[in-house]
C-alpha positions as CSV (number, residue, x, y, z in Angstrom):
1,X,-43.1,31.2,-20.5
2,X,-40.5,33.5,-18.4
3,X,-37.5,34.5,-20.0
4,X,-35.3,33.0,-17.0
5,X,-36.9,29.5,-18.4
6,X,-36.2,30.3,-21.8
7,X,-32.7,30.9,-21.3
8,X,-32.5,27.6,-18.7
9,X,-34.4,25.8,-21.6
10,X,-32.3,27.5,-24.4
11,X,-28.8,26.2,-21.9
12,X,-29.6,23.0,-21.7
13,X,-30.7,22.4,-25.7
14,X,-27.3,23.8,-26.6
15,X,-25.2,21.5,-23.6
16,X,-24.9,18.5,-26.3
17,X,-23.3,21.2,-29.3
18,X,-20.5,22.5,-26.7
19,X,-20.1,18.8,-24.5
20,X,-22.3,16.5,-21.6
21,X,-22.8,18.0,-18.7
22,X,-21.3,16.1,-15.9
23,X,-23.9,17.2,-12.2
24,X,-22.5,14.9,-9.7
25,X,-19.0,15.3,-9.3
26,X,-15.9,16.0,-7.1
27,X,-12.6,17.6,-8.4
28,X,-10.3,16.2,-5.7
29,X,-7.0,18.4,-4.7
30,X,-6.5,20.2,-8.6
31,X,-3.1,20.7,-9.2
32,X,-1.8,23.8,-11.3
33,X,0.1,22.6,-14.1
34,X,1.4,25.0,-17.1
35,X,1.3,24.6,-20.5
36,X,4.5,23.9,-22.3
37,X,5.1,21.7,-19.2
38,X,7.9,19.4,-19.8
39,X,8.0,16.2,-17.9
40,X,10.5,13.9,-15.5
41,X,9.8,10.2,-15.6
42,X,7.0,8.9,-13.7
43,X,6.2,12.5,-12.8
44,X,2.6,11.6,-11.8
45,X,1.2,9.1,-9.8
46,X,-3.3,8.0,-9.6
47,X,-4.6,8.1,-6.3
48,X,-8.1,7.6,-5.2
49,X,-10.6,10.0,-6.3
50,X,-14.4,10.9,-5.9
51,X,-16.6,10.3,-9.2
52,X,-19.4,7.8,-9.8
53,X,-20.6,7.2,-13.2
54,X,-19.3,9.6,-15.9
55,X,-21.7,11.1,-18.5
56,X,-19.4,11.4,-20.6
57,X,-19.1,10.6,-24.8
58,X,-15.5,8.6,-24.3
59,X,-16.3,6.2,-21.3
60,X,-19.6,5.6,-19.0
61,X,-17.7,2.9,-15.9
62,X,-17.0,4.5,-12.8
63,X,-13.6,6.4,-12.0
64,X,-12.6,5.5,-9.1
65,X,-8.6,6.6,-9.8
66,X,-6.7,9.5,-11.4
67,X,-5.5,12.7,-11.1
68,X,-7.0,16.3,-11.3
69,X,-5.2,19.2,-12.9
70,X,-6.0,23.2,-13.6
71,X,-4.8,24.1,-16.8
72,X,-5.4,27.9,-18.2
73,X,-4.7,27.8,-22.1
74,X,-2.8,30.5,-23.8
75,X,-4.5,29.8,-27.0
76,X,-7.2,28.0,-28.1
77,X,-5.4,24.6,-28.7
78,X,-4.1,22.5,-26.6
79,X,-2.3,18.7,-27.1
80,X,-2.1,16.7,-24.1
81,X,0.5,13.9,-24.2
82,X,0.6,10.9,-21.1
83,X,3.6,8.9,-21.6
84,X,3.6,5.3,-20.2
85,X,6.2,2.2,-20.2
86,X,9.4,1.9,-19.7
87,X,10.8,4.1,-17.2
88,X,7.9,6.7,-18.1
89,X,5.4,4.4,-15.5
90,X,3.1,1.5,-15.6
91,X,-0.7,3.4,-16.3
92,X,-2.4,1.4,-19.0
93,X,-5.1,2.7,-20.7
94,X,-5.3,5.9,-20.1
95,X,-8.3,7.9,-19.4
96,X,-7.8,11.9,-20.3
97,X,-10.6,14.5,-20.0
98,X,-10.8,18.3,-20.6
99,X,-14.1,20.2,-18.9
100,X,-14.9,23.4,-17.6
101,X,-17.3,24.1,-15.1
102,X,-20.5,26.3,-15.8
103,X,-22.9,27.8,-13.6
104,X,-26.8,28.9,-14.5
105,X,-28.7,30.8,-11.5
106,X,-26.6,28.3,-9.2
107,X,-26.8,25.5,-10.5
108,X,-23.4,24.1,-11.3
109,X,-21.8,21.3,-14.0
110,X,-19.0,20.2,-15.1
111,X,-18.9,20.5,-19.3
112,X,-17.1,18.1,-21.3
113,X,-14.8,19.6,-23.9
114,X,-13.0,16.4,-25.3
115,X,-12.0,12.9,-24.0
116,X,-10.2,10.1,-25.1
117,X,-10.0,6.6,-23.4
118,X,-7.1,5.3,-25.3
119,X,-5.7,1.5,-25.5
120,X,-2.3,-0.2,-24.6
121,X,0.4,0.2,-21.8
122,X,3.2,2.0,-23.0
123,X,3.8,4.5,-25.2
124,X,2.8,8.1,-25.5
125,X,-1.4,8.5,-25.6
126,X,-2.0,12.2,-26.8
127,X,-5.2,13.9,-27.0
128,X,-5.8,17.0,-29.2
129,X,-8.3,19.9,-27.8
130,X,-9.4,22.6,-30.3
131,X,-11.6,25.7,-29.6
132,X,-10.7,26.5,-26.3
133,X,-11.1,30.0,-24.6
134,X,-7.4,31.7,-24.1
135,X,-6.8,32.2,-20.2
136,X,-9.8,30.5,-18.8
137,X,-9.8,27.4,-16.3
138,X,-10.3,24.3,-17.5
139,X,-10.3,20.9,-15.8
140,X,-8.2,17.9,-16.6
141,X,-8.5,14.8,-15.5
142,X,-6.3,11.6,-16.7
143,X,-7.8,8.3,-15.2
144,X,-6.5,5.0,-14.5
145,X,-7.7,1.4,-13.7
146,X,-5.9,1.3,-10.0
147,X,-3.8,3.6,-7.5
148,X,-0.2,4.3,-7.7
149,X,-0.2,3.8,-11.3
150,X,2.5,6.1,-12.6
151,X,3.2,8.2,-15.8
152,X,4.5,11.4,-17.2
153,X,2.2,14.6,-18.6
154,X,2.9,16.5,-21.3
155,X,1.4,20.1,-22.3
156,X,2.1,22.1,-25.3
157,X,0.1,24.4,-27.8
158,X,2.9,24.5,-29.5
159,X,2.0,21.9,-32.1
160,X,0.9,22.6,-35.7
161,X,1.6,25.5,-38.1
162,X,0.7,28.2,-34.8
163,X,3.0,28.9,-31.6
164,X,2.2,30.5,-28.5
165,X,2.8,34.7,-28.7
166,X,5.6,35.6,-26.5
167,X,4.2,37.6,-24.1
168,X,4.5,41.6,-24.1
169,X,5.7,40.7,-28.3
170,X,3.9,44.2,-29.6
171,X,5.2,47.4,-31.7
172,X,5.1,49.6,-28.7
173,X,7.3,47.2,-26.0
174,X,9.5,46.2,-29.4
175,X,10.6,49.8,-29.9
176,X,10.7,51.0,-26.1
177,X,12.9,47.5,-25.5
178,X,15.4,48.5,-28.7
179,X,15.7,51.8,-27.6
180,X,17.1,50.8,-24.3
181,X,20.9,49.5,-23.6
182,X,22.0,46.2,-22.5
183,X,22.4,47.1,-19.0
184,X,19.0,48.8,-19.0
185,X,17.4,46.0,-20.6
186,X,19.4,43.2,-18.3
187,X,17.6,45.3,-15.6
188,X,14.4,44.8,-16.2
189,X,14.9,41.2,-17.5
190,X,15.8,40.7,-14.0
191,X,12.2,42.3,-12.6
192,X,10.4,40.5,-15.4
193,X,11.6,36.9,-15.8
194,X,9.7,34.0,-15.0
195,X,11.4,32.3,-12.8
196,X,11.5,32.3,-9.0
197,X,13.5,31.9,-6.0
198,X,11.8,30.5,-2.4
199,X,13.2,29.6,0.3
200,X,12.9,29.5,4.3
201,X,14.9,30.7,7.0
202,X,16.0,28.9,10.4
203,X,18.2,28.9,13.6
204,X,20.9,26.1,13.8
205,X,18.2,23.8,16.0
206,X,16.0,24.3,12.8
207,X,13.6,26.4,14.6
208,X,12.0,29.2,12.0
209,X,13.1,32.6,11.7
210,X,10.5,34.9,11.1
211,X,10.5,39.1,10.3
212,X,13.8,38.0,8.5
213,X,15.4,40.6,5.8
214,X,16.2,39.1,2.5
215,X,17.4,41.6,-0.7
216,X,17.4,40.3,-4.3
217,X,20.3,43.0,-5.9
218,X,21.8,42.5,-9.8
219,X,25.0,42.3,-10.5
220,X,26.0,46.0,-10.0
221,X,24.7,45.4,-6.5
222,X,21.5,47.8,-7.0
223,X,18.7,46.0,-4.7
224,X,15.3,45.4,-6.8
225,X,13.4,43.2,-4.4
226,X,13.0,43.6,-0.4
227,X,11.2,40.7,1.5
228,X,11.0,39.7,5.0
229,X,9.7,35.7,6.2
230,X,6.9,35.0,7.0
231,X,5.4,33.0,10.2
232,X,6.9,29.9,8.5
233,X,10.4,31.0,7.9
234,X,9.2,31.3,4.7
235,X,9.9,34.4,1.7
236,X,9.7,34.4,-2.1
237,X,11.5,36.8,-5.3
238,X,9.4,36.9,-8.3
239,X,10.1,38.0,-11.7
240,X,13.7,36.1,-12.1
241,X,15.3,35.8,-15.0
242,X,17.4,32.4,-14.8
243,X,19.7,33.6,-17.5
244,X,21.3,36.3,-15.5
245,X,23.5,36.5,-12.3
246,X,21.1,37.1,-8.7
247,X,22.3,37.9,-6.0
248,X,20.3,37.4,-2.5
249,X,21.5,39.0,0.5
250,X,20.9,38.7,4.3
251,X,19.3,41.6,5.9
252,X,21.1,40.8,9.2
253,X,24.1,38.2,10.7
254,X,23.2,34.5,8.9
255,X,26.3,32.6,10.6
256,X,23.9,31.3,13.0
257,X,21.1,30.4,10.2
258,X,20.3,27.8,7.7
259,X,19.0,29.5,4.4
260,X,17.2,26.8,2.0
261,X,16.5,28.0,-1.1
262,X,16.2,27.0,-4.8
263,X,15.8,28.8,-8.3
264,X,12.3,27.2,-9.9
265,X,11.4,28.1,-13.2
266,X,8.1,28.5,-14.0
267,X,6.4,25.3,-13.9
268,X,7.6,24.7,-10.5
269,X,11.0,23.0,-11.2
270,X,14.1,23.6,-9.8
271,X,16.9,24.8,-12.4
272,X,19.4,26.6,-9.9
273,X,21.1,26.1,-6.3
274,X,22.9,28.9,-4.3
275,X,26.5,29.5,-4.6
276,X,28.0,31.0,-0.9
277,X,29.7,34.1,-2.0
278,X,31.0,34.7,1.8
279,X,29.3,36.2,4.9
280,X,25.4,37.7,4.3
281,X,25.8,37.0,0.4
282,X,24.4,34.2,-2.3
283,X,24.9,34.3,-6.2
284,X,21.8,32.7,-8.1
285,X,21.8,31.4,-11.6
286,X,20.6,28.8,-13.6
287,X,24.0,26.2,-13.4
288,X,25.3,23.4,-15.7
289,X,28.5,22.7,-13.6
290,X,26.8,19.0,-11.6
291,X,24.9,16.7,-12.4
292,X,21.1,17.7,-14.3
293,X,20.2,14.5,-12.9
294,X,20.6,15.6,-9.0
295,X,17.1,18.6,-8.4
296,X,17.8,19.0,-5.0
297,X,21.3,17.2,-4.0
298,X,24.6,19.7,-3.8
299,X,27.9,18.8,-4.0
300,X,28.3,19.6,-0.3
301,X,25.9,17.5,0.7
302,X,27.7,14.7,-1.3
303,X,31.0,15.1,0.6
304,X,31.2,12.7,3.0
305,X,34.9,10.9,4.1
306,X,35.5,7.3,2.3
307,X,38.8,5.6,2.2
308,X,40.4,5.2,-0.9
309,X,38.6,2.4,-3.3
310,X,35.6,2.9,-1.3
311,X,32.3,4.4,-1.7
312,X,29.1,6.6,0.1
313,X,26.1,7.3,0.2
314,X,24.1,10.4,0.5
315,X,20.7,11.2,0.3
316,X,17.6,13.8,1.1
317,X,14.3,13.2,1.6
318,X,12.1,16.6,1.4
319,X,8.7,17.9,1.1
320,X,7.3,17.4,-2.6
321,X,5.8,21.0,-3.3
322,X,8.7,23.4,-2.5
323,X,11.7,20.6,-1.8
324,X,12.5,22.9,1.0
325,X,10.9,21.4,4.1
326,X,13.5,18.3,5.2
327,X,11.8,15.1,6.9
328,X,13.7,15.0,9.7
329,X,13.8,11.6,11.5
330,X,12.7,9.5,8.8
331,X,14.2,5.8,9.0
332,X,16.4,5.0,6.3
333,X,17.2,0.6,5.7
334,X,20.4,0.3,3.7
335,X,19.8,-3.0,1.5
336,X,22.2,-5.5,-0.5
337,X,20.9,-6.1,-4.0
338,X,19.3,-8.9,-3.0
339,X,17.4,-7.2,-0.5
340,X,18.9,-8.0,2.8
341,X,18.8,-5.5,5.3
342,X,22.8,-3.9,6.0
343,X,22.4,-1.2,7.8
344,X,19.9,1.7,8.5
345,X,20.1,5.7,9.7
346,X,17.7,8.2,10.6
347,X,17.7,11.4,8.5
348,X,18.8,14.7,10.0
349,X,16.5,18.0,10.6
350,X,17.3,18.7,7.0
351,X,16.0,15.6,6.0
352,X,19.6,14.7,4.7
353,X,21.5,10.8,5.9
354,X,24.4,9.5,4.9
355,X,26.3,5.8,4.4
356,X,29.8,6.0,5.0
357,X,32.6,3.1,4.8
358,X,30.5,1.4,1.6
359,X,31.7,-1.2,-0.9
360,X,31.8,-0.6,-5.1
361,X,28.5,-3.1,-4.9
362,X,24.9,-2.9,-5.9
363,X,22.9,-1.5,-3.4
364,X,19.2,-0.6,-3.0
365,X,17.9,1.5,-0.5
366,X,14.2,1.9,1.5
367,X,12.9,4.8,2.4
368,X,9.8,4.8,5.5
369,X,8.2,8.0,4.3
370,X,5.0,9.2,2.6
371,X,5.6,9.1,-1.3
372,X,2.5,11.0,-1.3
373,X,3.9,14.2,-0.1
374,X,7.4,13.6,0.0
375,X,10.6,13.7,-2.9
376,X,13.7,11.5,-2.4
377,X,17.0,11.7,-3.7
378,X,19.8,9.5,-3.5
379,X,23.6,9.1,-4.9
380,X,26.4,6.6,-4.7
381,X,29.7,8.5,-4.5
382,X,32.7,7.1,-5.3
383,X,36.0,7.8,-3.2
384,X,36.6,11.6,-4.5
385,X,33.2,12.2,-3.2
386,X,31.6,12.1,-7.2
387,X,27.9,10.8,-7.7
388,X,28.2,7.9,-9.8
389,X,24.7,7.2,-9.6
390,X,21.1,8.4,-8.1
391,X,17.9,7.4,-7.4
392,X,14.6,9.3,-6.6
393,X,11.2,8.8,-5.9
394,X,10.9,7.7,-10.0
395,X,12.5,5.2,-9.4
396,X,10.8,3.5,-6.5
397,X,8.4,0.6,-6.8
398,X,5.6,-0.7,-5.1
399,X,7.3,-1.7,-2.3
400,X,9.1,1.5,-1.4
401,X,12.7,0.2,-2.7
402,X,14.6,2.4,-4.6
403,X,17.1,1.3,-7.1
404,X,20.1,3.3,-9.0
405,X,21.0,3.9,-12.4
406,X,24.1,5.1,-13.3
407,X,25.0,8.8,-14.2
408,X,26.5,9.8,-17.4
409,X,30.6,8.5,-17.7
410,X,32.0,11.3,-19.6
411,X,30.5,13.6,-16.9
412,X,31.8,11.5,-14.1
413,X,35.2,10.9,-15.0
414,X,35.4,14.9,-15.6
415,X,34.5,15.3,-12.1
416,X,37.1,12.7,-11.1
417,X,39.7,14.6,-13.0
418,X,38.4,17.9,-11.1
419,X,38.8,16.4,-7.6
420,X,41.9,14.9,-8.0
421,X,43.2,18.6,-8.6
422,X,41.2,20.0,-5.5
423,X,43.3,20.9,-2.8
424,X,40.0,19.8,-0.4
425,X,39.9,16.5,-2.3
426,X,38.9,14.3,0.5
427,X,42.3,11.6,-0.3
428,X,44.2,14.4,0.6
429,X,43.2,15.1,4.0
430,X,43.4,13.3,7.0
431,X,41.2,10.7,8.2
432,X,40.0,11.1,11.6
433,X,39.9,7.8,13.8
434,X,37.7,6.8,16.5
435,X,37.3,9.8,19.0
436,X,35.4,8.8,21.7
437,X,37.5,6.0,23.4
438,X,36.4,3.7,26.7
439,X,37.6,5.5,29.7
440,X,36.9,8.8,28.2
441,X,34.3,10.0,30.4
442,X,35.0,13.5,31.8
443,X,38.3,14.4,30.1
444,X,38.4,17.1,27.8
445,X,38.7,16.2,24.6
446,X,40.1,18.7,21.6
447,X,38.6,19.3,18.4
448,X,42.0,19.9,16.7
449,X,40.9,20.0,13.0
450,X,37.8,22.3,13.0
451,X,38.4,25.8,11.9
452,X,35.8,29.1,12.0
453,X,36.3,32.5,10.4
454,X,38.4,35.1,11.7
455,X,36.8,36.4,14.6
456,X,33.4,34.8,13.9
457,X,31.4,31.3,15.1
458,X,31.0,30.5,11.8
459,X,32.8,26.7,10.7
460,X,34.4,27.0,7.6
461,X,33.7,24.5,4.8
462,X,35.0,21.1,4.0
463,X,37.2,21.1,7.3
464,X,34.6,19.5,9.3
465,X,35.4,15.2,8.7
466,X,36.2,15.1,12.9
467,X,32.9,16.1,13.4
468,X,31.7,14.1,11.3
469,X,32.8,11.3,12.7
470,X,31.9,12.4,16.3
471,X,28.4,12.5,15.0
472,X,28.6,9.1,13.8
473,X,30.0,8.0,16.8
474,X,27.3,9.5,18.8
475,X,24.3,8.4,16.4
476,X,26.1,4.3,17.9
477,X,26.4,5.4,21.6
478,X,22.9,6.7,21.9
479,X,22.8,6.9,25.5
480,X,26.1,9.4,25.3
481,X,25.8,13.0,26.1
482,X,28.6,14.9,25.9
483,X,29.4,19.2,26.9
484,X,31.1,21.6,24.3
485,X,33.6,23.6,25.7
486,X,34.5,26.9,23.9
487,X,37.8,29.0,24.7
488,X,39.6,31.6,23.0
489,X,42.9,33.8,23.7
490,X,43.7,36.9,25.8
491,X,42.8,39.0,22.8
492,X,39.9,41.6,23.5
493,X,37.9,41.9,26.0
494,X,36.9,40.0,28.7
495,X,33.0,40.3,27.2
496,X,33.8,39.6,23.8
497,X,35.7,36.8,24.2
498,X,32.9,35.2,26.9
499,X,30.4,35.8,23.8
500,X,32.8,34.5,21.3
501,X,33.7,31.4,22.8
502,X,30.1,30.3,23.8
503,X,28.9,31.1,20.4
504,X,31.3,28.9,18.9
505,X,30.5,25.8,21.4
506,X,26.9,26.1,19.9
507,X,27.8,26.5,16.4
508,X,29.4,22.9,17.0
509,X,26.5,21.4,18.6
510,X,24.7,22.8,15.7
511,X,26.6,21.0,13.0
512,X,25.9,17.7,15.4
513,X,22.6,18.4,15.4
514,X,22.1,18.9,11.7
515,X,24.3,15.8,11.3
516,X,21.2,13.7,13.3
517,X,22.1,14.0,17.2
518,X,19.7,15.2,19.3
519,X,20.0,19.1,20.7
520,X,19.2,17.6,24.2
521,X,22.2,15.2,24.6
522,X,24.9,18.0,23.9
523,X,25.6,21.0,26.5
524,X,27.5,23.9,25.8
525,X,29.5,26.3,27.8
526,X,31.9,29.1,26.7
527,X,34.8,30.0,29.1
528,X,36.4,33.1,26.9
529,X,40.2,33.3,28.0
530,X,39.5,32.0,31.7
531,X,41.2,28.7,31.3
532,X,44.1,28.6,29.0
533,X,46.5,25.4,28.2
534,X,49.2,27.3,27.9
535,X,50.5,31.3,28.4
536,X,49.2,33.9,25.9
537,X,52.2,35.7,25.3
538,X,53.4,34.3,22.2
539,X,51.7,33.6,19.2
540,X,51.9,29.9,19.1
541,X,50.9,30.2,22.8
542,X,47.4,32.1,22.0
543,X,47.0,29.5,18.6
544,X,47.1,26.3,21.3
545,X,44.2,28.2,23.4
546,X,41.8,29.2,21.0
547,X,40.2,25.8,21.2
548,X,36.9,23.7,21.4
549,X,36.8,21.0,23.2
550,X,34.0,18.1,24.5
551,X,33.8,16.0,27.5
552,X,32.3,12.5,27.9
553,X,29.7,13.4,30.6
554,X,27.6,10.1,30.4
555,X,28.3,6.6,29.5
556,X,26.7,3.6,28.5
């Protein structure tokens, strides 16, 4: 007898003390989860999977739906919680099963560690694992009885008399940490967090940016990262620590770029959105100032113009691994609560679409996207522009509905109280009426309310409700095209002012673009100080020329 059988023979006598060894079968799509992973409702949903009949102590039918995940143990314990009914999902007896895979001169199998096939439909199902090898992959696998049958996951080994060591928790880094000051120790808090920021860079017609320079500094402006994007737009920062400020800077001129980006903590959820801190500059920190409810909805996505007593709605549907990626041109069916069909919209290249002009009713709203890969999030806004309830893909059913729940009061009517103070409080601005008129076509048109930055093509914030509603009027008169018209003063030179006025024709048609009008029904054409309204020698003369204006160039 060789001793390559022996061993084989010796293997396969000791399978049954250690598990059953599962030969046919197909891990479909793992998914890294954490330990310590803390769950949303309905985080998960089944879908179909590859296995035929399980050798396995806990269950021996065929599993023909669930979900795979990696898992890599800190310790050896591990308690795996699936939570079901009520708003946590609609799985029923749950299946859950921890294996690792082992290989002998080739031949591979999938070893049982422990199982469970628990009973009932709602409540939380946990399964206890004991013995387990610190940092190794292991294989988890909770089943169900059909597809799209939803739950949440929870991981801890943080149950019992033991916890999980801090990382880095010995004498040496103890003593070198102490030793250090605040500032010093703030520093490299900031290189070894474990949070990230990711994010993607593109033009204004959402076309990526690659080779792009993006800084991570602290707050005494010292850079400690340097990245550039990748051939997707995209870059990362790692080592955050979510409890200090970040900073993220441009490497070169962003007036003409979108910059998505969140701050994700380490099992893959966002916890922090960029604050604009001016030209080339972002401030990063995990906030508390919205709603925790809203992951990837900010308050200027939100804004949107309502008359007073009325109410909005905003939304974003996104890609489900980063949340960066907007769906752009997904159809969007506005519902009444009994499910008759108001109204629909088309989302922009962000993946963001509006509802303007709504009543304080029940609404619900349908999505036509791919719940596999996609996340959705919606609000109701009241007429300040405050969320007063959301809805995401957790709360869709079968049918691809979505229905709201309402947002916490006392944090609502603390927003209220903010936004009545706000000197951009949408009440107090000026509601723009219907711009394009019948008989319009080819007279010049002025964009009276839009402002930029001094010398710059950049639009300024919250000053933007006429285009707004020149989108929407567009989005209705889809046969429309209209040309952008950019002019500035006598002010500099001939060059700049060509340059200046062109670039701030397309930063318009960018902003209709984003808003959901296609780039090729809009022209643009800057005429720097060539054609002025009025003469340039007095102030108010130069004011009335520095203008943008639009012409009707097709109709209906």
């Amino acid at each position: 007898m060789t001793r390559t059988f022996l061993i084989i023979l010796i293997f396969n006598l000791l399978i049954p003390l250690f598990g059953i060894a599962q030969d046919e079968f197909v891990i479909t799509r793992p998914k890294d989860l954490k330990v310590e992973y803390t769950p949303k409702p309905r985080d998960f949903k089944t879908k179909s999977i590859s296995w035929g009949e399980m050798d396995s102590k806990c269950r021996k039918s065929v599993i023909t739906h669930g979900n795979w995940f990696k898992i890599y143990p800190v310790i050896s314990k591990l308690r795996i919680t699936v939570s079901t009914g009520f708003n946590w999902g609609d799985i029923s007896d749950p299946y859950v099963y921890v294996g690792y895979l082992d290989t002998v001169k080739g031949y591979e199998s999938l070893v049982e560690v422990a199982c469970d096939q628990f009973q009932g439909a709602q409540g939380d199902f946990a399964l206890e694992v004991f013995d387990l090898v610190p940092d190794t992959k292991y294989y988890l696998l909770i089943g169900g009885d059909a597809k799209k049958l939803r739950y949440g996951l929870h991981l801890t080994q943080r149950f019992g008399d033991d916890t999980v060591p801090e990382p880095n928790n010995n004498a040496e880094n103890t003593v070198n940490a102490s030793s250090k000051s605040g500032e010093e120790q703030a520093k490299d808090q900031n290189q070894n967090g474990d949070a990230l920021i990711i994010g993607r860079v593109r033009d204004i017609n959402g076309e990526i940016v690659e080779d792009f320079d993006l800084m991570l500094l602290n707050d005494d402006l010292e850079q400690t990262q340097e990245v550039k994007t990748d051939e997707y737009g995209g870059f990362r920062f790692t080592g955050i620590n979510p409890n200090i400020i970040n900073l993220i800077k441009a490497g070169g001129d962003d007036s003409e770029l979108i910059i998505d980006l969140f701050l994700y903590d380490e099992d893959g959820q966002i916890i922090g959105k960029p604050i604009s801190l001016g030209h080339r500059l972002m401030s990063f920190k995990a906030r508390k100032d919205y709603f925790n409810e809203l992951a990837i909805l900010s308050e200027k996505d939100v804004f949107v113009d309502v008359e007073r007593g009325g109410s909005s709605m905003a939304g974003k549907v996104v890609d489900k691994e980063t949340y960066l990626i907007g769906r752009e041109g997904v159809e969007v069916g506005l519902y009444s609560d009994k499910k008759n069909l108001l109204e629909t919209t088309t989302t922009d290249l962000n993946g963001l679409f509006t509802f303007d002009e709504l009543e304080n009713k029940d609404y619900i709203v349908k999505v036509e996207h791919n719940p596999e890969d996609d996340y959705v999030e919606i609000v109701l806004a009241d007429e300040y522009n405050v969320p007063y309830a959301v809805s995401n893909s957790n709360d869709s059913d079968a049918e691809g509905y979505f229905k709201f729940r309402t947002l916490p009061k006392e944090i609502v009517e603390l927003r209220r109280m903010e936004m009545v103070d706000r000197s951009d409080n949408p009440l107090k601005s000026t509601r723009p009426k219907e711009i394009i008129k019948a008989g319009d076509e080819g007279q010049p048109i002025e964009l009276s309310t839009i402002e930029f930055k001094t010398a710059s093509s950049t639009l300024t914030e919250a000053t933007n409700l006429e285009l707004d509603q020149l989108a929407k009027e567009l989005k209705q008169k889809s046969t429309l095209k209209i040309k952008i018209d950019g002019h500035t003063d006598n002010v500099g030179s001939n060059e700049n002012n060509l340059k200046l006025s062109n670039e701030r024709a397309e930063a318009v048609k960018g902003y209709l673009v984003q808003k959901g009008v296609s780039a090729d029904r809009i022209q643009c054409q800057g005429f720097g100080s060539t054609r002025p309204l009025v003469s340039n020698d007095s102030e108010s003369g130069r004011a009335k020329n520095r203008r943008v204006e639009f012409t009707v160039v097709k109709q209906p």
